[in-house]
C-alpha positions in Angstrom: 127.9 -46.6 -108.6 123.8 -46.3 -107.9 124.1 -50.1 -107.4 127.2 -49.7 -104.8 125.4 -47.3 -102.7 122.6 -48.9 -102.6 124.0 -52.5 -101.3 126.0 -50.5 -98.8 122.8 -48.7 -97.5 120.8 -52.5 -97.1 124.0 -53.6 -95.7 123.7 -51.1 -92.8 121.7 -52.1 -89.6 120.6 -49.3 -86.8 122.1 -49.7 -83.2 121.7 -47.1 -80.2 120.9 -44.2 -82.9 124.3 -45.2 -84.9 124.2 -46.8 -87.9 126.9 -49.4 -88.1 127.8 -52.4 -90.3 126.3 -55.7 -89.1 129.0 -58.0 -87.3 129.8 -60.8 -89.6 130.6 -64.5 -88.4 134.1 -64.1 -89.1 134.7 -61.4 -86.8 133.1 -63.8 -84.0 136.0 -65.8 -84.8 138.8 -63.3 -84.4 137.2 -62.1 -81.0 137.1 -65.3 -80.2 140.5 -66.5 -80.9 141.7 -63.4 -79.5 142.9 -61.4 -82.5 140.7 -58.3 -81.6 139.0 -57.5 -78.7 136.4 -55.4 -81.0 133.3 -57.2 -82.0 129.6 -54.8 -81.7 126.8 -56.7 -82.5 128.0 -60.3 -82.7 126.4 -63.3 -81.6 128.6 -64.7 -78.8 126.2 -66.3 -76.3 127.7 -68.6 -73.7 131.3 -67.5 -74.7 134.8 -68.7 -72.4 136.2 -65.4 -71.6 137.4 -65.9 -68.1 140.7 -64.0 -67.4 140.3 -62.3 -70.7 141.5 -58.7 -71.0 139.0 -56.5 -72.5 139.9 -53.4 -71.7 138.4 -50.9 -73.8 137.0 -53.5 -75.7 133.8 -52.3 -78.1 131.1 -54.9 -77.6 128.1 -53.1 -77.8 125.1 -54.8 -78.9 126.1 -58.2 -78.3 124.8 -61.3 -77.5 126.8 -62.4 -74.7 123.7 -64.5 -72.5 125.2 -67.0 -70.3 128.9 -65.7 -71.4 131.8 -66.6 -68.8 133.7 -63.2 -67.4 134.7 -64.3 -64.5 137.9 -62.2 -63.1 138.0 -60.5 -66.9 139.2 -57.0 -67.4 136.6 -54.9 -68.8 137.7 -51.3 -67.4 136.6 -48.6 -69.9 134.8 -51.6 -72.4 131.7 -50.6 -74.1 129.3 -52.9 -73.7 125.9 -50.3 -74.0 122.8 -52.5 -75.1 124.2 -55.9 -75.1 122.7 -59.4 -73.8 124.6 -60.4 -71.0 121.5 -62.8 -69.8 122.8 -65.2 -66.9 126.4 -64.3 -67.9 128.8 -64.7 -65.0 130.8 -61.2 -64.2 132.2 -62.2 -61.0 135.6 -60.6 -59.7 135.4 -58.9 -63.1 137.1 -55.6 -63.7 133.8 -53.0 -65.3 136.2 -49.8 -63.6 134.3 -47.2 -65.9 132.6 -49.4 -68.3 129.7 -48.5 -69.9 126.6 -50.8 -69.7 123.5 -48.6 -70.4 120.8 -50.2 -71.4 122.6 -53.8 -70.9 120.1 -56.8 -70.4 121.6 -58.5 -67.4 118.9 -60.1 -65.8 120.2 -62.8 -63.8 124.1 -61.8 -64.2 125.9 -62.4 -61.8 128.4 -59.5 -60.6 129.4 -60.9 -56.9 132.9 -58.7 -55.4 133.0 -56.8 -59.1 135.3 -53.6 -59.4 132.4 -51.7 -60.7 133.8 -47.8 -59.7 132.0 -45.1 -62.0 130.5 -47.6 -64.3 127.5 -46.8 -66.3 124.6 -49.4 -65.4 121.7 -46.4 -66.6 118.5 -47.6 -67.9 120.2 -51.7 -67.8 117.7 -54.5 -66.8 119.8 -56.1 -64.0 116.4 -57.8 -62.4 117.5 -60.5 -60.1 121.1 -60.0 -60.4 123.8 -61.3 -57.9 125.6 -58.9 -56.7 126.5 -59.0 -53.3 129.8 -57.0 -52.4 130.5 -55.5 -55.9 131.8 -52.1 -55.4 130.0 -49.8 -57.2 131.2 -45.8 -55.6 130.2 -43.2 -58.0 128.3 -45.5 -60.5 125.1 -44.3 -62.8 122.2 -46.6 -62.6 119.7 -44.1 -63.1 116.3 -46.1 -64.5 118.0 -49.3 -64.3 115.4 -52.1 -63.3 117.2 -54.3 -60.1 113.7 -55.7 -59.0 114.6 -58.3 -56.6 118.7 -58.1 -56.8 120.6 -58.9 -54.3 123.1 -56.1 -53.6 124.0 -57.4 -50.1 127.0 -55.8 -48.9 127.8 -53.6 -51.6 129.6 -50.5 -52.1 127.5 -47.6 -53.4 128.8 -44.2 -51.8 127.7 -41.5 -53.9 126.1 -44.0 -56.6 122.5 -42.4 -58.7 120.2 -44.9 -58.7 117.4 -41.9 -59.8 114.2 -43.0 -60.8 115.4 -46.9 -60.6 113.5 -50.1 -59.7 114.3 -51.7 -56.4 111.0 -53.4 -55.6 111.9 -56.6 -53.2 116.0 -56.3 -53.8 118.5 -56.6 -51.0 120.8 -54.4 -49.6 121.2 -55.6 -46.3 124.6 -54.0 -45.0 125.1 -51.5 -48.1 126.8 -48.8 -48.2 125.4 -46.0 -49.8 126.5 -42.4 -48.2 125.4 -39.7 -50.3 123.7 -42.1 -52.8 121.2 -40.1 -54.8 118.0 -42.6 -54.8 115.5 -40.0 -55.8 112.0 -40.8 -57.1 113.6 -45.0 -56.2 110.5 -47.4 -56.5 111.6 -50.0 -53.9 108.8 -51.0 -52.4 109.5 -54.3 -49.8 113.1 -53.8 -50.1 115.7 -54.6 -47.4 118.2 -52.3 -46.4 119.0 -53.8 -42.6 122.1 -52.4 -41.1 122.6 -50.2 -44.3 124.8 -46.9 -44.2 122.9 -44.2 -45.8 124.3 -41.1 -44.2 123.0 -38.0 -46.4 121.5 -39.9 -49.3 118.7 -38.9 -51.1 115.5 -40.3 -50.9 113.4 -37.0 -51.6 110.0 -38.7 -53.6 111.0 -42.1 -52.7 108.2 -45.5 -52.7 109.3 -47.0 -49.6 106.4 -48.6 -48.4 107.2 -52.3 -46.6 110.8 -51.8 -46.9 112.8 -52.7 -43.7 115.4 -50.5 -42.4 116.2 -52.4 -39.1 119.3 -50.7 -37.6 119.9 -49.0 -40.6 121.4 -45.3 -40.0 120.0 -42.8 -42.0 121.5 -39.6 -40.5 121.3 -36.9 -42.3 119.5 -38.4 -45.3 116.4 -36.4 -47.4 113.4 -38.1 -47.1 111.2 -35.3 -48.1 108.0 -36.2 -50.2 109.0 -39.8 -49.4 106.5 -43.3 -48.6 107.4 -45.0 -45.8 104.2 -46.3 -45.1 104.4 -49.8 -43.4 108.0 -49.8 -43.3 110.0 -50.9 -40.1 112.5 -48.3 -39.3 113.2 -50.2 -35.8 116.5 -49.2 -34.1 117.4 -47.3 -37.2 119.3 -43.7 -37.1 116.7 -40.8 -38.3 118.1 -38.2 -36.9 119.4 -34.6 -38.9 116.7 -36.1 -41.6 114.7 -34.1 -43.8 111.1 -35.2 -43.3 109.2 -32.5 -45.1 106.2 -34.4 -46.5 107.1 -37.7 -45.8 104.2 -40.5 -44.9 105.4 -42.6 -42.2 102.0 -44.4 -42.1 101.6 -47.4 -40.7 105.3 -47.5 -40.0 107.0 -49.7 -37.1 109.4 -46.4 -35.9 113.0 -46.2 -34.3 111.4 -46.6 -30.7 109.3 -49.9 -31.7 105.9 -47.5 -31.6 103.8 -47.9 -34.7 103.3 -44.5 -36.6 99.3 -43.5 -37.1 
């Protein structure tokens, strides 16, 4: 019995703070051939799942680099701390998924149905995804250093204490986003919506916010030094604290 226990204890691996059996090469198979859409922890990199539905699927932990998504389902699918390196999510279906802590560096996400979906703490650094509609999702901490977000949809997403240094979100939308404490420094929000966001604390410095309107929006304690803020909206803002140093202002005059 001694013996038992103590196999079953080796046998046991440690994944976000759970202890759970190791995926076996067997269940690769199934999920592969479509017998369960379960499979944490297995080693599936570059894997054909386009038009797959995955809803509610638990694949957390799994090595899924370079994996095809494209129009999948995923709504509700765990996928917390897994490799999706380069994988292609496009026109995918991640309604309320959960992707904490996801490596996605270089995934591509482009006109995703993101709504409510959990991104927080994930490393999405130079990740395409231009027109994914994000309203309401968590990417609190996530790293998006140079992503392109062009055209998104992010009302009332919390990107709180994230990385945004050089990404793009030229023509965003992003009313009562919560971007407080956001290091984004060069980052390009030209034509952007941000009516009553929050960027209380914000690193703003060289970011470009051409016609962008920020009515409304919090920029207490914020660094705008060197930013251009030409043509853009600033008015109703909170601008308690904030250094505007440097910066090229609404009215084309440069800020001392």
């Amino acid at each position: 019995m001694r013996r038992l226990a103590a196999i079953t204890i080796l046998g046991l691996v440690m994944s976000g703070g759970c202890w759970t059996v190791p995926a076996r090469a067997q269940d690769a198979e199934a999920f592969l051939a479509g017998k369960t859409n379960d499979c944490p922890g297995c080693k599936l990199p570059g894997a054909q799942l386009k038009r797959r539905n995955l809803a509610g699927a638990d694949l957390a932990g799994a090595n899924l680099a370079g994996a095809t998504f494209h129009r999948a389902v995923l709504r509700g699918a765990n996928l917390s701390g897994a490799d999706l390196t380069n994988a292609n999510l496009n026109k995918t279906d991640l309604l309320q998924a959960n992707l904490s802590r996801a490596k996605m560096n270089g995934a591509m996400l482009f006109e995703a149905e993101a709504g409510r979906a959990d991104f927080t703490g994930a490393d999405l650094t130079e990740a395409m995804m231009g027109s994914i509609r994000l309203t309401g999702g968590k990417l609190d901490r996530a790293n998006l250093t140079e992503a392109d977000l062009g055209g998104a949809l992010l009302n009332e997403a919390s990107f709180v204490n994230a990385t945004l240094t050089g990404a793009s979100l030229v023509q965003t939308r992003l009313l009562r986003a919560n971007l407080r404490g956001v290091m984004a420094e060069a980052a390009e929000f030209t034509q952007a919506n941000l009516r009553d966001a929050n960027l209380g604390s914000a690193f703003l410095r060289q970011s470009m916010f051409y016609l962008a309107d920020l009515g409304g929006v919090d920029l207490s304690g914020a660094d705008l030094s060197h930013a251009v803020l030409r043509s853009a909206n600033l008015g109703n803002t909170n601008q308690r604290g904030t250094n505007f140093t440097g910066a090229m202002m609404p009215d084309n005059t440069i800020h001392p």
